[in-house]
Each structure stands twice: as structure tokens, then as C-alpha cells.
N, C-alpha and C positions, 0 to 999 in steps of 0.2 A: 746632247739634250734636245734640240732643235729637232734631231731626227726622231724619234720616239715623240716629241709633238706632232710635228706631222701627221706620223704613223697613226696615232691616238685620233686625230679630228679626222683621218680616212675614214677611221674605223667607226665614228661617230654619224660621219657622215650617210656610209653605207646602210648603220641599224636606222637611220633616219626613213632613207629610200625606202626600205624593207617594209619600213610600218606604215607607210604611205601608201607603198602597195597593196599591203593586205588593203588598207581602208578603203580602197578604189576597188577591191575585189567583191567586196561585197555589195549586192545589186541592190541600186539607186531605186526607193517605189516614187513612182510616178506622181505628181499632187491628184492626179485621184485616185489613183491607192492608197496614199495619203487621208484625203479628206475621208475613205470608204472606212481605214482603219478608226480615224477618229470618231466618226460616228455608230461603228458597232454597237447593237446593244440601246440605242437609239428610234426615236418613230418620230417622223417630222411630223412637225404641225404647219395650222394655218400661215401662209405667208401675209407676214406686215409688211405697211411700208417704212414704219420709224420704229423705232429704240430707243432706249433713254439711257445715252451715255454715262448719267452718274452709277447707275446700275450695272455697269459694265467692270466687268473686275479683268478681264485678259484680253487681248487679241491676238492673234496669231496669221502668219501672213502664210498659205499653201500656194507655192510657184506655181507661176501661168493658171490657174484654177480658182481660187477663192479667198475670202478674210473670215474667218472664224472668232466671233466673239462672245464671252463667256461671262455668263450672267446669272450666276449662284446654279442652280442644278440645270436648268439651261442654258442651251447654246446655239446660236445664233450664224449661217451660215449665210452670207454675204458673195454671191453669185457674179460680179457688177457686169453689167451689158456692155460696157464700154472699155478695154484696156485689159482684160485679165489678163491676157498674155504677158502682159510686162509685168505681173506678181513673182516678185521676186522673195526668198523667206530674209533676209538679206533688209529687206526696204525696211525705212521708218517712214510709219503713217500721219500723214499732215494732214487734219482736218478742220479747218474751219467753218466755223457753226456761228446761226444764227440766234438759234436755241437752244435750249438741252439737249435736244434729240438730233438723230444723225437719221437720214430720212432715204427714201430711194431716187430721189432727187438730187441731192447732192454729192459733188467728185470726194474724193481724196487724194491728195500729193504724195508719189513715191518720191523717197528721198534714203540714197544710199546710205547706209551705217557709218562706215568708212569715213567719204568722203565730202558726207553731210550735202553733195550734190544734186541739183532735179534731175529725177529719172525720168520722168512722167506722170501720169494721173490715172484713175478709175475713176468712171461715172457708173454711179452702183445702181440697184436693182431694188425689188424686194428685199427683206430678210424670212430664210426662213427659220423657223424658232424645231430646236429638237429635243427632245425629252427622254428621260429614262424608260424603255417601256415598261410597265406595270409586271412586276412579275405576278405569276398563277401556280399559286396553292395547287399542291400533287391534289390529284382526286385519293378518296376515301375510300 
């Protein structure tokens, strides 16, 4: 009986490997292919300095590249001059505010998922805001 346990958790182990591989076989987009996919379909706008976080319904964190924030048909692409590199999708975003608003002035705290530990910070930027483009009526 032992034996055939054994045998069974190789054999577990092995379709384990298999499907880890496929999922490493398939090529990783980069966060700006990443953020390029997310925006298709898209036409940026003016860049702000502030947002108003109760308006904010998602964020999304694109590695070493940017914070993506979603705000009923727009969204808000968050650049920050300071730290992208350490964007990890992985982080939870610690911000503390003065106001409602989250501004280009002020950092935010990476803080691992996991291990609920400080990773680092971003001192952000502008935001800039992107839209649906307007679609166009076939001509007649």
C-alpha cells in the first residue's frame, strides 16, 4: 500500500511540473505591453495633477512601469518619476492622504501581499486620464 502511495504522489508530482511548465512557456508581456494592451481602444487626455480617490473604483499595479486607476469609463495612468521600477503587480498600495485627493505630489508605500512587508515607495507624477475613443459612424 505505501508503494503505490509513493508511486501516486510521483505521479502527482510530475503532472504538477508539466503544468508549471506549459505556464512558464507561455511568453511573459512586458508592463508596457501590458499597460499598451490595457489601453487599446483608448485616447489619452489632458494630464492632471490630482484625482479624487472616492471616485476611484480599481487600481491596478503594471510591474516596473505604472499604477492604473479606474474611474467609471475612465482611467487614469499614473507614471510616478520616482521608484517605478520597484512596481511590482504583487504590491499592496499604502497611501496616505491629506485629502481626498491623491495628487502628483504625493509617494505611495509598496507593501508586499504576502508578507504584508515594506518594499519601498513611488513618488508619483501627473495622472493621465484615458478615454474611450468616440467611435465614427460608417459614411453614407
Amino acid at each position: 500500500m505505501n508503494r503505490i502511495a509513493s508511486k501516486l504522489a510521483m505521479a502527482a508530482a510530475g503532472v504538477l511540473l508539466l503544468v508549471g511548465a506549459a505556464a512558464d512557456a507561455r511568453p511573459r508581456l512586458t508592463g508596457e505591453e501590458q499597460l499598451a494592451k490595457l489601453l487599446e481602444g483608448r485616447v489619452a487626455g489632458k494630464p492632471v495633477n490630482c484625482i479624487t480617490l472616492t471616485n476611484v473604483q480599481s487600481s491596478t499595479v503594471i510591474d516596473k512601469t505604472a499604477i492604473v486607476y479606474g474611474s467609471g469609463s475612465t482611467i487614469y495612468v499614473q507614471r510616478p518619476r520616482v521608484g517605478a521600477a520597484s512596481l511590482d503587480s504583487n504590491d499592496i498600495l499604502v497611501t496616505q492622504l491629506t485629502s481626498s485627493q491623491l495628487c502628483s505630489i504625493d509617494t505611495v508605500q509598496l507593501r508586499d501581499r504576502n508578507g504584508h512587508f515594506w518594499r519601498g515607495f513611488v513618488g508619483l507624477d501627473q495622472f493621465v486620464p484615458y478615454t474611450r475613443a468616440p467611435k465614427v459612424a460608417p459614411a453614407s
